[in-house]
SERO-4910 file (N, C-alpha, C, O; in steps of 0.05 Angstrom, whole numbers):
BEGIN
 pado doro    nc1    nc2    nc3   cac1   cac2   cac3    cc1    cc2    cc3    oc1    oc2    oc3
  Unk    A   4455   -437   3609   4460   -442   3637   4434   -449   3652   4434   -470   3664
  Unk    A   4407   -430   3653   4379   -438   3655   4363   -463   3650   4340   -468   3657
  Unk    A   4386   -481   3633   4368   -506   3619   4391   -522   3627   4385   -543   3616
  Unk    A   4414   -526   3640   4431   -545   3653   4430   -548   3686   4441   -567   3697
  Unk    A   4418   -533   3697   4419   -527   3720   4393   -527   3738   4374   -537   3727
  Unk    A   4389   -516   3764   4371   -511   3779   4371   -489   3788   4358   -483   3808
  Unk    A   4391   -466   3769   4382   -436   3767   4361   -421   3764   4350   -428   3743
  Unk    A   4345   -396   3781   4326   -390   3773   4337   -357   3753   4321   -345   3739
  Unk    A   4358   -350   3755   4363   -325   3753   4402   -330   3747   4419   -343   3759
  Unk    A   4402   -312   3725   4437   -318   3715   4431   -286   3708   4415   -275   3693
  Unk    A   4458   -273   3729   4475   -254   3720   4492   -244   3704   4513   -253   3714
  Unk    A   4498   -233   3687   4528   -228   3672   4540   -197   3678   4521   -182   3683
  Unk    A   4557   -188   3679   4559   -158   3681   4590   -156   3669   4605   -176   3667
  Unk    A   4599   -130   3662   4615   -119   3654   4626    -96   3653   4606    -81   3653
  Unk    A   4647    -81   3651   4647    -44   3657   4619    -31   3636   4607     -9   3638
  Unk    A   4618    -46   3622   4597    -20   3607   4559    -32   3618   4538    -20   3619
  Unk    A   4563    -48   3622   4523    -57   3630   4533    -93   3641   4554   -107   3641
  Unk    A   4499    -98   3653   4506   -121   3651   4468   -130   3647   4450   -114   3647
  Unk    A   4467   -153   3645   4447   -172   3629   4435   -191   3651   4453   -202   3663
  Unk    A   4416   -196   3658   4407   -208   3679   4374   -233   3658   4356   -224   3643
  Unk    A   4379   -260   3667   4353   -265   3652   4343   -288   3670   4360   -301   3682
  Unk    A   4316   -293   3673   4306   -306   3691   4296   -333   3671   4291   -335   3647
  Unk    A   4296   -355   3693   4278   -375   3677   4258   -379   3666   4252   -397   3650
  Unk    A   4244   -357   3675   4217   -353   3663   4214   -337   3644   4191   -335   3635
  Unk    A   4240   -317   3628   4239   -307   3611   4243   -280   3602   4245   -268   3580
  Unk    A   4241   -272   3640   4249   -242   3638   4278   -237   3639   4296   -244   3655
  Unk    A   4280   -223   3618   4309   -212   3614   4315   -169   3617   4303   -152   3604
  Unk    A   4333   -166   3632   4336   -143   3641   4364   -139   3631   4381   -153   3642
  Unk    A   4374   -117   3608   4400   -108   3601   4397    -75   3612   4377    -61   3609
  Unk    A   4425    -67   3628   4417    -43   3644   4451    -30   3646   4467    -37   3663
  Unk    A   4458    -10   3626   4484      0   3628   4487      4   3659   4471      5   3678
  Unk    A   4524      7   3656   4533      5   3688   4530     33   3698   4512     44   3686
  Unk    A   4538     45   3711   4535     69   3727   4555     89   3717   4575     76   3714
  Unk    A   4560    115   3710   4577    128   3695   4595    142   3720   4586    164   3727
  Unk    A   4611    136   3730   4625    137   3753   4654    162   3744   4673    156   3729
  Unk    A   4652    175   3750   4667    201   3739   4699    188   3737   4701    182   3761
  Unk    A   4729    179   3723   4744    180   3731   4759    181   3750   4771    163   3760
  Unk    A   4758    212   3758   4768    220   3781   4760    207   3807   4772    209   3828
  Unk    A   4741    197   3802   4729    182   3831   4742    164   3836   4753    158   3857
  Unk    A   4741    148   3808   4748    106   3812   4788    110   3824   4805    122   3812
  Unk    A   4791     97   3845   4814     94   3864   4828     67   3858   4852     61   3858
  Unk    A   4797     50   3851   4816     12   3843   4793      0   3842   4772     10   3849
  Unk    A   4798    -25   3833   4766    -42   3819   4772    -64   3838   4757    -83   3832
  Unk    A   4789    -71   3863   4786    -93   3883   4760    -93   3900   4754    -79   3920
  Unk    A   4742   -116   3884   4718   -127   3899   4697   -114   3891   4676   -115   3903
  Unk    A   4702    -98   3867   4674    -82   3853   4658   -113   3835   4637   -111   3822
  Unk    A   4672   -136   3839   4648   -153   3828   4639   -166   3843   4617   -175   3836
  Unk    A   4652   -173   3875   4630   -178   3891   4617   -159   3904   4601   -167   3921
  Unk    A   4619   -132   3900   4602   -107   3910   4577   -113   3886   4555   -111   3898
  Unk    A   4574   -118   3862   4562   -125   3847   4536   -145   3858   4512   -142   3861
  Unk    A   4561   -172   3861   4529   -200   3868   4520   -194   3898   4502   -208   3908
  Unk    A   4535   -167   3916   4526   -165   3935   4501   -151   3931   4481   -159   3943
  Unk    A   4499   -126   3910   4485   -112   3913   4455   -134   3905   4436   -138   3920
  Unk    A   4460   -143   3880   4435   -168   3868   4423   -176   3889   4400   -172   3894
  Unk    A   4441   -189   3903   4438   -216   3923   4423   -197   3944   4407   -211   3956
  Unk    A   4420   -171   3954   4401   -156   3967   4373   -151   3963   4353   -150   3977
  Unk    A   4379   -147   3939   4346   -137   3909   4334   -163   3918   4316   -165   3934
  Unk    A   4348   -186   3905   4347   -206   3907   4326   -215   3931   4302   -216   3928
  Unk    A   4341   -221   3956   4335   -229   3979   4310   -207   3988   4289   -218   3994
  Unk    A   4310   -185   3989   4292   -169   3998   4257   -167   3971   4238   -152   3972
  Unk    A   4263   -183   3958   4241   -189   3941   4236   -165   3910   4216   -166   3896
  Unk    A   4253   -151   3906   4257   -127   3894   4257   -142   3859   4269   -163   3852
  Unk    A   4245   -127   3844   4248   -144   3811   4278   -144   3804   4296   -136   3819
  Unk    A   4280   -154   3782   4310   -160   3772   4318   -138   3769   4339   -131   3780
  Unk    A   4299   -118   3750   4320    -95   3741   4325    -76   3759   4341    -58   3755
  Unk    A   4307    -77   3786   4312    -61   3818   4339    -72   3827   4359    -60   3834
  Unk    A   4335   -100   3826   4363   -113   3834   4392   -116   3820   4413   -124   3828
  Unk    A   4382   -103   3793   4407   -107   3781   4419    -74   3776   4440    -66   3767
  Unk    A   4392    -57   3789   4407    -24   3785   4426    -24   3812   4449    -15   3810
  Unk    A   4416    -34   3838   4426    -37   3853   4452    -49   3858   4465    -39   3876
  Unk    A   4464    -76   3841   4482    -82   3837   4504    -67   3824   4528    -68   3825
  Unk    A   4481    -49   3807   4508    -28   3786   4517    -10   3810   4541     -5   3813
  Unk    A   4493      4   3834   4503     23   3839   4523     23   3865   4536     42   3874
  Unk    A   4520     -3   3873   4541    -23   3891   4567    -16   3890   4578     -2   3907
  Unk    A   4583    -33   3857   4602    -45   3850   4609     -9   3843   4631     -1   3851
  Unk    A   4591     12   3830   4606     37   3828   4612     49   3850   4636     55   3848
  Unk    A   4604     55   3869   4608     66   3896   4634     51   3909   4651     64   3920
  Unk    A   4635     13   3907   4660      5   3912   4690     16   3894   4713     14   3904
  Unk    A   4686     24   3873   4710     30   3857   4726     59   3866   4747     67   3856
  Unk    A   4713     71   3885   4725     97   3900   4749     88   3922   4764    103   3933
  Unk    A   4747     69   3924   4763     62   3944   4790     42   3929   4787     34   3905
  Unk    A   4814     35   3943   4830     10   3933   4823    -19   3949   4821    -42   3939
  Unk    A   4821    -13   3967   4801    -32   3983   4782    -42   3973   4770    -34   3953
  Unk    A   4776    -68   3989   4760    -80   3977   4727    -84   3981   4712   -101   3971
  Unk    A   4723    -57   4006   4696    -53   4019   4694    -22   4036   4675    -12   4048
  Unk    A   4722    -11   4030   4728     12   4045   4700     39   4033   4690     57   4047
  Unk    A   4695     32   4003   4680     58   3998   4651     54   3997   4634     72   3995
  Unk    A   4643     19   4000   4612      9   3992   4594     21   4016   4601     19   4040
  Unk    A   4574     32   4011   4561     51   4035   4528     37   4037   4521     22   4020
  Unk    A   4513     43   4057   4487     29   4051   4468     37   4023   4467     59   4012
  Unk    A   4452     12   4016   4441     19   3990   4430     39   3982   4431     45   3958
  Unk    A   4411     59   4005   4400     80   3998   4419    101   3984   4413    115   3965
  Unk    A   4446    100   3998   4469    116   3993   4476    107   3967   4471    123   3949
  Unk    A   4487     84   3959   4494     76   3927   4481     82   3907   4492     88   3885
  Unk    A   4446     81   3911   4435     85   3891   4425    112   3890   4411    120   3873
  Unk    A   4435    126   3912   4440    159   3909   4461    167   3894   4458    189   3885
  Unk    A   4476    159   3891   4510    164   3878   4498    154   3851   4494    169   3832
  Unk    A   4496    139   3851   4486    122   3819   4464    141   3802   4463    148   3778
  Unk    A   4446    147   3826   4430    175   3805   4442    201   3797   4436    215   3778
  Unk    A   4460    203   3818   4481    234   3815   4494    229   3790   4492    245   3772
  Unk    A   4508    204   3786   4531    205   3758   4510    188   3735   4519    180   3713
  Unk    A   4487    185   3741   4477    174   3722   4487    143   3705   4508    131   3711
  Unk    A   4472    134   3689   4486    112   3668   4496    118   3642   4490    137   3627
  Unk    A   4511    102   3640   4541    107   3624   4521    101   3593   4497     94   3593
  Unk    A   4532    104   3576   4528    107   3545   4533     66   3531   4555     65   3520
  Unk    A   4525     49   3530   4541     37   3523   4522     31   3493   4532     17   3475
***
């Protein structure tokens, strides 16, 4: 995708991690957030809670793998809710939740 395009940066993600690699070579794989069961309510808009969280790291100048923990700890904080923005809270808060349940095993 890097060598067809005018991408500088391609995401992938998935429930267990996701994979982030830059054109220049840096590549960041970073399991997803281990989000207790009992928490997750519904997965509506936990993947644009995801490129939202990036697209912050991102924009605010933060490295990939800052930007891509941030995206994990986004899209997990969105999955408490059925809604599709009802549970996403500001980033300091996500990536507080994200250190409480830690990352998942993958």
């Amino acid at each position: 995708m890097l060598e067809r395009g005018a991408l500088k940066l391609v995401a992938v993600h998935c429930p267990a991690f996701a994979i982030a690699v830059t054109r220049w070579g840096e590549g960041v794989v970073l399991p997803s957030v281990a989000i207790p069961k009992q928490e997750i309510k519904g997965a509506n808009g936990a993947g644009d809670a995801f490129a939202a969280g990036m697209l912050y790291g991102i924009h605010e100048g933060w490295s990939v793998g800052q930007s891509l923990r941030l995206a994990h700890a986004t899209a997990a904080a969105s999955l408490r809710s059925i809604s599709t923005t009802g549970a996403v809270l500001p980033w300091r808060d996500c990536l507080a939740l994200a250190d409480k349940w830690d990352s998942r095993d993958y």
